[in-house]
Every structure is written in C-alpha cells, then in structure tokens.
N, C-alpha and C positions, 0 to 999 in steps of 0.2 A: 436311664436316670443320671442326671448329672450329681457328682458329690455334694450331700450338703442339702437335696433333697426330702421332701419327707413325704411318706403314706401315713395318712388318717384312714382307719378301719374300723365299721362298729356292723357288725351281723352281717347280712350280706352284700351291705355299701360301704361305698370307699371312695375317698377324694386323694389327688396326687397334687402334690405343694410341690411345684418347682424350685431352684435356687432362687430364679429370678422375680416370684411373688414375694421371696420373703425378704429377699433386699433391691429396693425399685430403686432405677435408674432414669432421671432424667435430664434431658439436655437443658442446659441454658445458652440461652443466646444470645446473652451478654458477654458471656466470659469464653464461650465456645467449650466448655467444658462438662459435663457431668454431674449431679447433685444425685446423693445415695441416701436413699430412707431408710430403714427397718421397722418390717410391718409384718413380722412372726407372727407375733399374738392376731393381729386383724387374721394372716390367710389361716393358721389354727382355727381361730373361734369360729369362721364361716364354715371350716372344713367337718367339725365338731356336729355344728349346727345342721350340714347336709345329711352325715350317715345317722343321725339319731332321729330325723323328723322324714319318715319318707312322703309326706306330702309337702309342696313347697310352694310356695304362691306362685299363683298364673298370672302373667303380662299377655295380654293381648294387644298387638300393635296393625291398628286400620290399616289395608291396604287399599289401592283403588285409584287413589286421587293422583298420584304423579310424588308421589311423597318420597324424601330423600331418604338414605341408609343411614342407620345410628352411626354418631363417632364412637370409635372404638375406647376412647375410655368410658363413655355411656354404657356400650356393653359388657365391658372389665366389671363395672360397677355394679350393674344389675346380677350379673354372675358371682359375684363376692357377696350379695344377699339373699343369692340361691332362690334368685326370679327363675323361673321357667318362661322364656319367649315364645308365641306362639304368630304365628299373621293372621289373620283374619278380613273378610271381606263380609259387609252387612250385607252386600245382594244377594249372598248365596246361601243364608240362613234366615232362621224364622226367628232367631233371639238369638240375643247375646250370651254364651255361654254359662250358667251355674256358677262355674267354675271359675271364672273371673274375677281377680282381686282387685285389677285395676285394668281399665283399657286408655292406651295410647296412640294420640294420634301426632307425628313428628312430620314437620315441614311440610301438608301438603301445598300441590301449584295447581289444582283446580277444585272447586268446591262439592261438598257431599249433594246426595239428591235430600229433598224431601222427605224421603220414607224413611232413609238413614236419619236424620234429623230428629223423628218424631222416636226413633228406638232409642237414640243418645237419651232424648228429655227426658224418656220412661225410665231408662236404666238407671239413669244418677237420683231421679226422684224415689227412686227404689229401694238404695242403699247403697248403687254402682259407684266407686272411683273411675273421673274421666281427666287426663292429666295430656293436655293440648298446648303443643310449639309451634305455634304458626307464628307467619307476619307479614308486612303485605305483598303480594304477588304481582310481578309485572304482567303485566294486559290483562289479568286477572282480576275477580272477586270471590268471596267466601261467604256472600251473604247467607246462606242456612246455614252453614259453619258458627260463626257469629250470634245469628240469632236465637243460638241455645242460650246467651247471656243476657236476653234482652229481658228475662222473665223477671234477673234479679235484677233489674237497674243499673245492668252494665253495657254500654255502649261501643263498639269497635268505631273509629275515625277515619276516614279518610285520609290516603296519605302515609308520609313518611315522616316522623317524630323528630327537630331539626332543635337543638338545646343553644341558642345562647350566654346562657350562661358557663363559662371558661371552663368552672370548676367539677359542671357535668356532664362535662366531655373528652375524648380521652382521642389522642396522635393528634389532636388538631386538624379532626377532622368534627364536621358540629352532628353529623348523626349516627358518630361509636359513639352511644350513649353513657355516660355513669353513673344509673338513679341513684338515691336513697332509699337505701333497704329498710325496711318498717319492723318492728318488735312479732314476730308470728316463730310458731314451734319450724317454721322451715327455714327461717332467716336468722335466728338468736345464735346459734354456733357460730355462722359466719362474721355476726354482728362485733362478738365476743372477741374474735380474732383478725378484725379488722381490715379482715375481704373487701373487695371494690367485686360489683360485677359489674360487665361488660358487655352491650347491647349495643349490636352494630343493625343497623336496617331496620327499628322496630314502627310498629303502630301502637297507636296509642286510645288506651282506652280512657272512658270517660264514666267513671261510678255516681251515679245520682244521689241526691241527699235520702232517696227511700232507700238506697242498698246499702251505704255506708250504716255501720252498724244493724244492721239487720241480717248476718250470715256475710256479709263480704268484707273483705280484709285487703285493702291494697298492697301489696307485700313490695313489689317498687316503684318510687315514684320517681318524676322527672322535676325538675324547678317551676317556679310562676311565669319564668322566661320563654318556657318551650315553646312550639306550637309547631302544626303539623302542614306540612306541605301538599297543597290538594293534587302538585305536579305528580307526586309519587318519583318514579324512578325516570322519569322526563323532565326534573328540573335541574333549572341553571343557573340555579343561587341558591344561597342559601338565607338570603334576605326574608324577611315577610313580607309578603306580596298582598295583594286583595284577594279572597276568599280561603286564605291559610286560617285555617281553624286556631284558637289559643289555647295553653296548655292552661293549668299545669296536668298531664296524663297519668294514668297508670301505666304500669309496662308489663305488671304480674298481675296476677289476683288468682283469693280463695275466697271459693262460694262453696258456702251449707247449703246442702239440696233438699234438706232434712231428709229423716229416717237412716242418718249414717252416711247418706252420701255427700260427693265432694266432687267439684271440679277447679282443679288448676289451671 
C-alpha cells in the first residue's frame, strides 16, 4: 500500500482506496502538464456503499456481434457505482438473466439475429434496462438492432450525420458532431455546467411526431442544417448531394418501454 492510502472495512467486505483514487491525475494537452482533482469523499462513499450492500447491481454487456472493449474510464466509472460486469451471449441462453439491472450493448460491427431481437423487445417491455452505443458500420447494417426502436416512432437513417452549421461542429471537421443537449435527468448536470458533448461518426435518428412526447425524449439534437450522407464512410464531400437525407436528427434518445423499462 502506498502512504496516504485507505481500507474501507464493514463485516466481512472490504474495499482498498488507493493514493491515486483519491487525488486523480490528468494530462492536458494543451499545456502538457497535469490537472489534480480530489475526489476522497467520491472513492469513500462508493467504498462505504460496497462493504454494507452485499448485493450490487448486475451490468450485463452483449457479446457476439464483433463489439469493441469499454474505454477504461467507462469501467473506472461503472466500478465507482459498484456495477458488477458480467458478458453475456443471447445464443446460449433461454432468457436474460433475473438478475439484470441493466443490459449493454457497446459498439457492435455486425447485427443481432432475429431471435436476439425479439428477447431485447420482451426484456425492456418487461421492466428490463437496455442502454445501446452503436453507430454506423462500414459495409455493415444493424437492421434488427434498430428495429427494436421502430415500435416507438423512432427511426435509424442511413448514413453518416454531416452538420453545416459551424457552431455544431467541432476541429473543423463537419461530422465531430456538437448537438444540443435537451433538459432530461441524464443531461441536466451536464447542462448545468456547461458540457459540450462530442459525437464523431454518428447516425442519425429520426423520432416521429407519434413518439415525441409519448415516452421518447430526444436527449441530443443536431441543427435544421444537418443531414445525413447516404455515401456513409465512402463519401467525398461533405456537400449535399442527391439522396442525402435532411436533418435536423436525434443522436440520443430515452424510450419508456413501460412497466419500468427503458432503453437508451
């Protein structure tokens, strides 16, 4: 143990707080230098949080599809709310586990079958959380991916999401995206402290006037400028061409699946 370490202990569990959780270090790269937080109270109260609840929410994360590895602050993150990570594969069960507090599906590059499709619809109409990072796929499609959202009036586009407009877009390049973050319980902190997020390579969905207000919440939008390049990752402008789709897009969304569930 490094000095300046701590042990959290309660009955027969126990978390170890490193030096380095409880004053984080990051580079900048502007200055080439170092930027030092302190975030005691955060790794305490998680650490708190772990030995007194021995049961602690399951993450279940799809495997299968060609799907890329969490960034390592994703699983910092999930591990500071005392997720339990698990992988999982729908071919080789009959159900999605009980146990389940949320399932995640992160980056895949080839699409679910069918059968996987029709266990998602059940699970979130259930009470299941389904919390999906995808976006478009070179030579690829995710049609049954996708058309778990078509129930609520939400649409996937064709294409890659290309912004015109200067201010929502970020290096000067036009599709690192910079939507407009919308008022929801997952965007209000951010909103609060005046975050920009950053969406390089997205698709763009297209919410119907039946899902808007009916259980769907756009949580980022793109400008009335946008529109979507049908070339995907084969084009060579960034102009609007003929059969580019018009924006303005979603880039996030939360759908009520009612009875509790939810998909991001």
């Amino acid at each position: 143990m490094a000095n300046n370490s701590r042990v959290v202990e309660g009955g027969e569990r126990s978390r170890f707080i490193s030096y380095d959780d409880i004053y984080l270090s990051e580079p900048d790269m502007y200055t080439y230098s170092y930027n030092t937080s302190f975030d005691g109270e955060g790794a305490i109260t998680s650490a708190i949080d772990y030995v007194v609840n021995a049961e602690q929410p399951q993450l279940y994360r799809l495997e299968g599809h060609g799907e890329s590895e969490l960034p390592s602050t994703f699983q910092d993150q999930l591990e500071k709310a005392n997720m339990e990570l698990h992988d999982l594969s729908l071919l080789t069960v009959d159900a999605i586990p009980e146990d389940a507090a949320c399932l995640l599906i992160y980056a895949p590059t080839s699409d679910i079958s069918g059968e996987e499709r029709d266990m998602l619809a059940d699970y979130v109409t259930g009470g299941g959380k389904l919390l999906v990072m995808a976006g478009p796929v070179d030579g690829a499609s995710l049609d049954n991916l996708y058309s778990l959202l078509s129930k609520y009036g939400v649409t996937a586009n064709e294409g890659i999401v290309i912004e015109s407009d200067r201010e929502h877009y970020a290096f000067q390049v036009p599709y690192i995206l910079l939507p407009d973050m919308n008022s929801h319980a997952i965007t209000d902190s951010m909103i609060e402290e005046n975050y920009l997020a950053i969406m390089p390579i997205a698709q763009g969905l297209t919410v119907s006037a039946d899902g808007e207000g009916s259980g769907v919440t756009s949580l980022l939008t793109t400008s009335a400028a946008s529109f979507s390049k049908a070339a995907g990752y084969d084009l060579d402008t960034y102009e609007k061409e003929e059969g580019d789709i018009d924006g303005p897009f979603a880039l996030a969304v939360s759908i009520d699946c009612g009875n509790g569930g939810q998909i991001i």
